[in-house]
Phi, psi and omega in degrees: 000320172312284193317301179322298219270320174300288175341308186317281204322300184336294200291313173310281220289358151311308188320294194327286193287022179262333187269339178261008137311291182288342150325298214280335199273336191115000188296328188208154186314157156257145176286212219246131186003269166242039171276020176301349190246342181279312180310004192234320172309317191269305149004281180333291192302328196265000186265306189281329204310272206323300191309320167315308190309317181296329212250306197249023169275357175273307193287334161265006147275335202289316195253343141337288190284009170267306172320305187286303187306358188262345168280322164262343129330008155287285176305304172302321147306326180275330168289309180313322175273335178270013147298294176313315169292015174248351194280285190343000000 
């Protein structure tokens, strides 16, 4: 799950500074007096969500399918102690 959520990040701040190039060269707008950075975040945010969906769908079934053993290992520890305590 680290790596998938490092990856992520990776791919926003790839964004970032790909949209506050073309911010800063004049390719797309700046924003409303100094909101130039909040306009390059939400770019950002609206930029990297698809591509992460995209990009990173083999590593969030991979840590999806981690998730599930672990739970269901979990689950089974716990039938497992209320067995014991029903054997007592």
């Amino acid at each position: 799950m680290l790596r998938y959520t490092l990856m992520r990040l990776g791919i926003f701040a790839g964004s970032f500074l790909a949209l506050w190039g073309l911010v800063y060269v004049g390719v797309l707008p700046r924003g409303l007096g100094d909101s130039n950075l909040l306009w390059v975040l939400l770019l950002a945010v609206v930029v990297s969500a698809p591509l992460s969906f995209v990009l990173l769908r083999k590593v969030r079934d991979e840590a999806s399918a981690e998730i599930v053993e672990k739970v269901d290992r979990g689950k089974a520890r716990l039938a497992a102690n209320r067995s014991q305590e029903d054997a007592l």
